[in-house]
N, C-alpha and C positions, 0 to 999 in steps of 0.2 A: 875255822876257815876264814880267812881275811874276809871284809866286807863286799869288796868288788870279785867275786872269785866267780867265777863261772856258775851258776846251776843248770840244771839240766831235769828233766821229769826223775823222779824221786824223791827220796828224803831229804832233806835240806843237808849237804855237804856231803852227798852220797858221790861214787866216782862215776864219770860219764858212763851210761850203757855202751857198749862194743857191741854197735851194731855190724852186722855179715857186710861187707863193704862191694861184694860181690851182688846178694839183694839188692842192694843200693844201686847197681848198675843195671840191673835189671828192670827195677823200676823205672829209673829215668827213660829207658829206652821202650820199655812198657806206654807209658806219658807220651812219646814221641810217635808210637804206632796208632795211638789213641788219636792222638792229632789229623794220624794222617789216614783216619778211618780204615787204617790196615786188621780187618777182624781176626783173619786165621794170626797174625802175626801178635794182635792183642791176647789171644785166648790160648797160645803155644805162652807167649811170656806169664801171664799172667797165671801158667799152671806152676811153672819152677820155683814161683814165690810163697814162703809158707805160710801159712794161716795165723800166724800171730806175729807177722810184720807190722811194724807199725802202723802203716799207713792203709792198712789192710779196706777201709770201706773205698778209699779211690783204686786199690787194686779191681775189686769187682765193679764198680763205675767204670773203669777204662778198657774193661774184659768186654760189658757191656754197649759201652758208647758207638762203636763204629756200626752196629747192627740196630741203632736206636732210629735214626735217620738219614735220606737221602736217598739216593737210589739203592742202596742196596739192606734198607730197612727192613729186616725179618724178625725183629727182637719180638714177642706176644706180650700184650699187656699183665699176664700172670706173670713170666719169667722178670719184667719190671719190678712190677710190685713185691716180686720174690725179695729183689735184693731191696728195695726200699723197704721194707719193713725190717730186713737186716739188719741195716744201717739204720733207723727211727730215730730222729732228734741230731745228723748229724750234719756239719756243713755239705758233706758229699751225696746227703742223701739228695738235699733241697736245691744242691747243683744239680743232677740227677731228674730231681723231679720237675724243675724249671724247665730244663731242655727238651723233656720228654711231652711239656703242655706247647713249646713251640711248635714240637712238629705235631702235635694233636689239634693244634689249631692252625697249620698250614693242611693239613688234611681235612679240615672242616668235622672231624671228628666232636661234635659238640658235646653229644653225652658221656664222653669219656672227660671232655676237657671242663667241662662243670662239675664232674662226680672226684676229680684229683684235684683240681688248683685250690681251694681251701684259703688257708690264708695267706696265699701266694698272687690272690686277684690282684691286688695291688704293690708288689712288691717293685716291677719296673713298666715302662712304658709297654713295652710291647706287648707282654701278659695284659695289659689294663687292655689294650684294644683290643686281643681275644676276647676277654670277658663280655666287653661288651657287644662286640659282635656276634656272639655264643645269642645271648639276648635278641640280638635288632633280628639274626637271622629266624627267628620263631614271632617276630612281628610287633616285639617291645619297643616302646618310645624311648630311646635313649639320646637321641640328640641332644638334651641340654648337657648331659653328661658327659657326651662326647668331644661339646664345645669346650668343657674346660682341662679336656687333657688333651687335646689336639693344640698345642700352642710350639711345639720344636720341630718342624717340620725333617730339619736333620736327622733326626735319632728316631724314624717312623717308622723304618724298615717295611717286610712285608706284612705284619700286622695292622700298623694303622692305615695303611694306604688301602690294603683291602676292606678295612672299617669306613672309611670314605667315600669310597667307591659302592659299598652296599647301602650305606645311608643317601648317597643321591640317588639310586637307583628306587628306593623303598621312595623318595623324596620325604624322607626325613631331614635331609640336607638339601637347603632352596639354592637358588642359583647364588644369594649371597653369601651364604656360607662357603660355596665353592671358590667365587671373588676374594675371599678374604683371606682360606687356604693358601690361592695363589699370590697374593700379597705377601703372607707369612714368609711362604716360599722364596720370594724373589728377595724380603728382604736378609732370610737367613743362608743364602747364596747354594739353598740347596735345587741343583736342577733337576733330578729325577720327580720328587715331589710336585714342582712348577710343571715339570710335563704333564704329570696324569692329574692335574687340577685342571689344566688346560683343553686336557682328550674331555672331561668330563664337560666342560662349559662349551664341546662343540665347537671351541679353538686351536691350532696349528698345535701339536706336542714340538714341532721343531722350530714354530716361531717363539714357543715359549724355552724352549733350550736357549736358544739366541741372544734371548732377552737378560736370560739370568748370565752366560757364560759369553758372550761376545753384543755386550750393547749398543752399540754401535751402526752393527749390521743388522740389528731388530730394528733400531731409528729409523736405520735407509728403508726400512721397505713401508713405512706409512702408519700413520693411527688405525688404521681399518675402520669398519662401518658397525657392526656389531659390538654391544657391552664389555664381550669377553676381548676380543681382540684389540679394543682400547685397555680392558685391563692388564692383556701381555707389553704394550707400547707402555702403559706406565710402573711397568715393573725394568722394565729396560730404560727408563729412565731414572729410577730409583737408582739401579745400576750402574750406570752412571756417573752420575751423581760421585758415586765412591771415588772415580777418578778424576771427575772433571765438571767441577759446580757450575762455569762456565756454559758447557757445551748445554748441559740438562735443563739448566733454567734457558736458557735460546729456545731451545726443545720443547719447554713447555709452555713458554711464553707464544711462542708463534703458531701452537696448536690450540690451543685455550678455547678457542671459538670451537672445535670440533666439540669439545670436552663438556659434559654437565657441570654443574657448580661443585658436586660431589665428587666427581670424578678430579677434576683441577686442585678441587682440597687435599685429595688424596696423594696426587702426585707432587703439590708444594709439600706433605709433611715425610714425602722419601727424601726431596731435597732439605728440608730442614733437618732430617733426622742426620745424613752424610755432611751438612755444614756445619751440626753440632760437635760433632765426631770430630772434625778437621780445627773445630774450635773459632770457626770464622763468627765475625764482627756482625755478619747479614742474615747469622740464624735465627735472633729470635723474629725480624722480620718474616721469615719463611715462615717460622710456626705460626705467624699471625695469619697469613694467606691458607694455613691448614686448618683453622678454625671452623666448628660444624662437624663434623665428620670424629670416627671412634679413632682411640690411636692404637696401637700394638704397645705389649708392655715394654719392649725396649725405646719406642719413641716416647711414654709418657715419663720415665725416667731418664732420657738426654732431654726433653721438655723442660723438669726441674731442671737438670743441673744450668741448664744454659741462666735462668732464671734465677741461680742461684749467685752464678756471677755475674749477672745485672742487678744484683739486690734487691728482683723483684717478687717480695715474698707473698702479694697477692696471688701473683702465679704457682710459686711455689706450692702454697697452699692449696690453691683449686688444681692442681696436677697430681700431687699426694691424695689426693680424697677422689678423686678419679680412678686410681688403681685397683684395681680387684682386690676383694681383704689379702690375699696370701700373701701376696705382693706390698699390700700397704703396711701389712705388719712387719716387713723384714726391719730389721733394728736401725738400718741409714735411713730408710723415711718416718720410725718412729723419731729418731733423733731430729730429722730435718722440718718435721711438722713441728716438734716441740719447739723449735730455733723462731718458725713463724710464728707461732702461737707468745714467745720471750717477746719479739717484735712488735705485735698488735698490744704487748700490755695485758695479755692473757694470762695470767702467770700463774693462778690455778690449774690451766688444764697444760701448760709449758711443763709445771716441776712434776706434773701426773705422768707426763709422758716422758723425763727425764727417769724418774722414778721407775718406772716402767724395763727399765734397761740396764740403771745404774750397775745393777748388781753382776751386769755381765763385761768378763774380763777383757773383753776385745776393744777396735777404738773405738767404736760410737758411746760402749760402756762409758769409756774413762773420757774421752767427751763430755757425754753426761752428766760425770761426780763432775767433775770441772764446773757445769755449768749450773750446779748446787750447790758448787763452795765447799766440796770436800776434792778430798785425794785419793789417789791410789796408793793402800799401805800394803805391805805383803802380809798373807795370816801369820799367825805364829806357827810352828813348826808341827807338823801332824804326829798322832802318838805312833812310835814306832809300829812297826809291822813284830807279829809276834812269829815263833818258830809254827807255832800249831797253825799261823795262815797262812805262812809260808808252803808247809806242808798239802796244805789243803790245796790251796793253790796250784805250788806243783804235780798235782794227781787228779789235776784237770784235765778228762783227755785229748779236748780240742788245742789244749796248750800244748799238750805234749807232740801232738799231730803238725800243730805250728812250729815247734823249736827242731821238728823232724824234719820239716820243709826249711828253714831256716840253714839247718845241719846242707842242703840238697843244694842253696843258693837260689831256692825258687823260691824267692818274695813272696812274689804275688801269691802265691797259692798260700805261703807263712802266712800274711797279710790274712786274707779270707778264714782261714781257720783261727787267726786269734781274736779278728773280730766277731767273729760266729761263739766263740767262747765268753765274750765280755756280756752276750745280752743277760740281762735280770739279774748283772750282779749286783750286790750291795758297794757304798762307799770301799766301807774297809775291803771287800773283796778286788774290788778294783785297783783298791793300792796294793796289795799285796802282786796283783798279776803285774804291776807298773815294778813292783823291786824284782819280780824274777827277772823280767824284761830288762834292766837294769844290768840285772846280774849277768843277762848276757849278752851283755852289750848289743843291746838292743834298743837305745835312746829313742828313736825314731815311734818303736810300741809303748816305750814310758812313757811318752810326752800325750801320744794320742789314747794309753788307757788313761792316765790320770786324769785328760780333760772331762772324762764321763762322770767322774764327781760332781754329786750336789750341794753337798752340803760341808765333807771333812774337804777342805784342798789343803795339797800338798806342793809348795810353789818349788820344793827340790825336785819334785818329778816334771810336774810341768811345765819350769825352766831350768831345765838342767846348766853346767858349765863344766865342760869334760874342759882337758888338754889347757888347765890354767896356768900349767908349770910354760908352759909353750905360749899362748895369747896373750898372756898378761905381759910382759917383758916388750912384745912386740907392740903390743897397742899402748905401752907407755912409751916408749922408746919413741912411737911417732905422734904422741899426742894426740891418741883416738880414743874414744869413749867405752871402754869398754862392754859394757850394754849395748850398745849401739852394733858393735862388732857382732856379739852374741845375740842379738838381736837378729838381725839379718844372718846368723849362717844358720839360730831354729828355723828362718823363714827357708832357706835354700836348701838345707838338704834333710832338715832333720838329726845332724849330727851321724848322718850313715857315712861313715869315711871313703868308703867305695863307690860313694853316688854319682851315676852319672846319667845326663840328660838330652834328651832327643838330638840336640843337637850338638851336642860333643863335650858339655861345660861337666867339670871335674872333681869331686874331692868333696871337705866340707864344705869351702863356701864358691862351689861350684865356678870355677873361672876356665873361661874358653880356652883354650890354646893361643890363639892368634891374641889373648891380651894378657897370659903371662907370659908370651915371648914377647912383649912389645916392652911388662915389668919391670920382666928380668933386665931388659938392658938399661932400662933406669936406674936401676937401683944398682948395675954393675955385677949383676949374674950373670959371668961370662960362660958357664959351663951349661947353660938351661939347654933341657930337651923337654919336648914333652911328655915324657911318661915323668917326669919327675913331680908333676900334678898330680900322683898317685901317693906322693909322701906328704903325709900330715902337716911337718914342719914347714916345706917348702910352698904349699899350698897354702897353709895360713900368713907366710910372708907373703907370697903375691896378691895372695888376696886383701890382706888388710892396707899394704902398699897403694892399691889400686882405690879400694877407700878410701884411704888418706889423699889421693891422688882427684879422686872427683869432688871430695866435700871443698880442699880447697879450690875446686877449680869454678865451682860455684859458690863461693864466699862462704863458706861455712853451715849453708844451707841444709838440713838433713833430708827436707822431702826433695829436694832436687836431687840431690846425691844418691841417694835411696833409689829413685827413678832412674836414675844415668846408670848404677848399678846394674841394673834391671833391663833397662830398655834399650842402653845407651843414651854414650852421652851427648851426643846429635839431637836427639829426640827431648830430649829434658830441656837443650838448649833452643827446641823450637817452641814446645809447650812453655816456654818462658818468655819467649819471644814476642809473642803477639798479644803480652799483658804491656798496656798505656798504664796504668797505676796498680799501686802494691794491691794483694789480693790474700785474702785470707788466707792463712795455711791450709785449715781443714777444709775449704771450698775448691782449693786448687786441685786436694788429691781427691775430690769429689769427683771432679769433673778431668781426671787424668782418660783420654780417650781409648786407654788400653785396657779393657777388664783384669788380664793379667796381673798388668804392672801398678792398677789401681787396687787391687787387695794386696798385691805386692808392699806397695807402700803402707797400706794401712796396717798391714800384719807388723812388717817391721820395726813400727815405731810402736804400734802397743809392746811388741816385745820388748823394746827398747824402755819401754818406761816400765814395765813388770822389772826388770833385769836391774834396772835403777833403786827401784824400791828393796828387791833384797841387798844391794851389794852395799848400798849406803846406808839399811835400816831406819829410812825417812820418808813421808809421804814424798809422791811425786805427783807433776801436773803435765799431762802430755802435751798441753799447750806450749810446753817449754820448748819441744823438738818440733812443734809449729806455728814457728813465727809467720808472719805475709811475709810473699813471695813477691822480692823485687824485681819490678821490671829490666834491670839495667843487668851487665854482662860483662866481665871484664874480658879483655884478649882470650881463647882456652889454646890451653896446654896439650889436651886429650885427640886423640883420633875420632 
């Protein structure tokens, strides 16, 4: 069997199973009654399907699911555990059993929901605020606990909100904890959470609507007289703030006298936090007027970065050592503390904490070797995968479950079952699931099983380069890097040819509509439509056109390009705009205001320098692709 040939669950170069293609439609439409919690219609489908279907443990989960919860929940905790013990160790169980502790904890059912969740207490946020509410409700101290999973006010649903709610009531949570909630809240723009922080501190739930979703009209109606009601007026100033630094600093300058010293700190570091973001000239001012007061982890890291581009690495430093360990260990502030530490002449605890990183492939990694005086070299080539792990491999049956779903076009649920397959594999195991993946064309699963490597890496899986006969020609032809190309389209799609994104971008290196019609007519593609974004060829010309199109329109720049990419190229061209002198590369894409587009870039250009390293067989220094970022702009060409 050729190298790249298809496999499929079996023996290695066995012919596809011929599954019942009729089953197959039965399922899907099984999935689809499941959904829509139709039980007679799940438990009628789910008898026509035979007992040694593939995918047979989501048959009995979707037989089950509409009767599990909601109004029309009759399923008995026996007939549950019936099928989860059926299914034991599989991803459909621990779906299965997740869902079934949601609604055992929207029922206050505690002795059921402590005698199943096992080691499920922590798998997502909302099970952790069962848990612990399982607890607070029999009288246990859990607030310190609670304090440090309560930081996403978004993602709180009705788990933690009811965990809140019963911790002020217990007054395990003081009126500051609720203050602080409602802070979270107003600055992660989620209003329902801002409301029931609000009911709770015995302030307006719809002046706190106002405040998060129309600031403005919370302004007009006054600072109020009570703590909590100046904490709603300074979340609406916070707010603000996002649109209009102007208005909010008025706002808070001419209230100040009403405001305690802590309270006014508070509301300068919303306004510093939103003049960081906008990248203005007057924020580390602000953060100076924020001084005293605790920050939130997203203002203690736009704190540094703003500090980062004033080169003030006292701050730096006392902003990093401020963050709670989880956060201080992520590998940008292990790299940015090591950066302070190079600066003060500390260069013991600098290479420790260079050290500390080096060995990982991403950029702060290769950062690091850089700032050690090594490079980035690619390993040597892993020892092949043999027949007998191949084998092994393919008669995994969560793999098989996955390239089942795969066969269905339902990702996501492939997705879940082959990540539910990779845990507690070894090295070589995991290469071996990365070449089936491979084999079926599956790039997207090679790249993400091969990163689970510890120790054996293999940089053919985890940077592949399909379709060379087709990029290489193009990106010579216009004098593009080809790393840099492959760089950015691991970053966009993965290599899934069929990928397409929320908002309509296309293919491998996913390009909107509205900018390969804008392309095509550059480059004299009179015939474009857009489905033609569907074909390989046509989509790697527009796309690398388009690259070639922004790098030179920012002088050769790759974090700029990379951004304009990304964000556009308006945005790249403002984020450049309000630099007075040239500005590190790495500090720039530091403090790039878009979370997005700022791993975006960082992703890209590590790939970009891994991609360099195999194709030239020579160390590489990512510093290469981030030079300082010049102030100056020539005429753009771009929309």
């Amino acid at each position: 069997m050729p190298s790249g040939a298809p496999t499929v669950p079996g023996a290695p170069g066995a012919p596809p199973a011929q599954d019942n293609r009729a089953d197959d439609d039965t399922f899907l439409l099984l999935r689809e009654a499941a959904r829509q919690n139709d039980a007679a219609r799940t438990n009628a489908l789910a008898s026509r399907l035979p007992p040694d279907y593939p995918l047979a443990s989501y048959v009995d989960y979707y037989r089950l699911k509409p009767r599990m919860s909601g109004a029309g929940a009759n399923a008995t905790a026996e007939e549950i555990r019936e099928v989860l013990r059926r299914h034991e160790g599989t991803a459909a169980a621990e779906l299965m059993r997740s869902e079934w502790l949601l609604e055992l904890g929207r029922r206050g059912d505690w002795a059921t929901f402590e005698r199943e969740v096992g080691q499920l207490a922590g798998s997502n946020l909302q099970l952790r605020c069962y848990t612990l509410l399982a607890r607070a409700s029999r009288g246990e101290a859990v607030a310190q606990e609670a304090r440090a999973v309560l930081l996403s006010p978004a993602n709180y649903g009705e788990a933690c909100a009811a965990l809140i709610a019963q911790l002020a009531q217990s007054r395990q949570f003081s009126e500051d904890d609720l203050l602080w909630q409602l802070r979270l809240a107003g600055e992660a723009n989620a209003t329902g959470p801002a409301r029931r922080a609000a009911a709770l501190l015995g302030a307006s739930d719809t002046r706190a609507a106002q405040a998060v979703d129309t600031p403005a009209v919370a302004m007009a109606r006054g600072i109020g007289k009570t703590r909590a009601e100046r904490a709603v007026y300074l979340v609406a100033v916070g707010r603000m703030a996002r649109t209009s630094l102007k208005l909010a600093t008025v706002a808070l300058e001419k209230n100040s006298p009403q405001l305690s010293a802590q309270e006014r700190a508070t509301g300068w570091a919303s306004i510093a936090h939103a003049a960081s973001i906008a990248l203005s000239p007057d924020a580390a001012t602000y953060w100076q007027r924020a001084n005293g007061i605790q920050l939130t982890n997203e203002q203690l890291q736009w704190k540094t970065r703003i500090a980062l581009r004033r080169s003030d690495w006292k701050t730096v430093r006392a902003t990093i050592e401020a963050m709670p360990p989880n956060l201080r260990a992520d590998s940008a502030w292990v790299y940015w503390l090591a950066r302070a530490d190079k600066h003060d002449g500390r260069m013991a605890e600098a290479n420790a904490g260079f050290e500390r990183i080096a060995s990982q492939h991403h950029f702060y990694g290769q950062l690091a070797l850089d700032d050690l005086g090594r490079q980035v070299v690619a390993p040597p080539p892993a020892q092949p995968i043999s027949n007998e792990e191949l084998a092994s491999s393919n008669a995994n049956p969560s793999l098989q479950r996955a390239l089942k779903f795969y066969a269905l076009r339902l990702r996501a649920d492939g997705n879940r079952e082959w990540n539910w397959a990779l845990r507690g594999m070894s090295d070589r195991q995991l290469l071996a699931a990365g070449e089936i993946a491979r084999r079926n064309d599956l790039l997207d699963r090679t790249v993400e099983t091969s990163l689970r490597t510890r120790t054996e890496l293999d940089y053919a899986q985890r940077f592949p380069a399909p379709h060379l006969d087709v990029l290489h020609p193009t990106a010579q032809g216009l004098g593009l890097d080809k790393a840099w190309v492959y760089g950015l389209i691991r970053q966009e799609s993965r290599f899934i040819t069929d990928a397409r994104s929320g908002v309509g971008a296309s293919g491998l290196m996913q390009v909107m509509p509205a900018t390969g019609k804008w392309v095509a007519a550059k480059i004299g593609m009179d015939n474009f439509v857009h489905s033609m974004l569907n074909d390989l060829r046509t989509n790697i010309t527009l796309g690398a056109n388009y690259m070639n199109m922004v790098l030179e329109n920012f002088d050769g720049d790759e974090i700029l390009a990379t951004a304009a990419y990304n964000a556009g190229p308006s945005r790249s061209r403002a984020w450049r705009g309000v630099l007075d002198q040239p500005m590190e590369g790495a500090i720039f894409v530091e403090s790039i205001p878009f979370s997005e587009t700022r791993g975006y870039v960082r992703n890209v250009l590590a790939n970009a320098t891994n991609y360099a390293a195999m194709f030239e067989n020579k160390p590489q220094s990512i510093r290469t692709r981030l030079r300082p970022v010049q102030p100056r702009e020539r005429a753009s060409i771009l929309p």
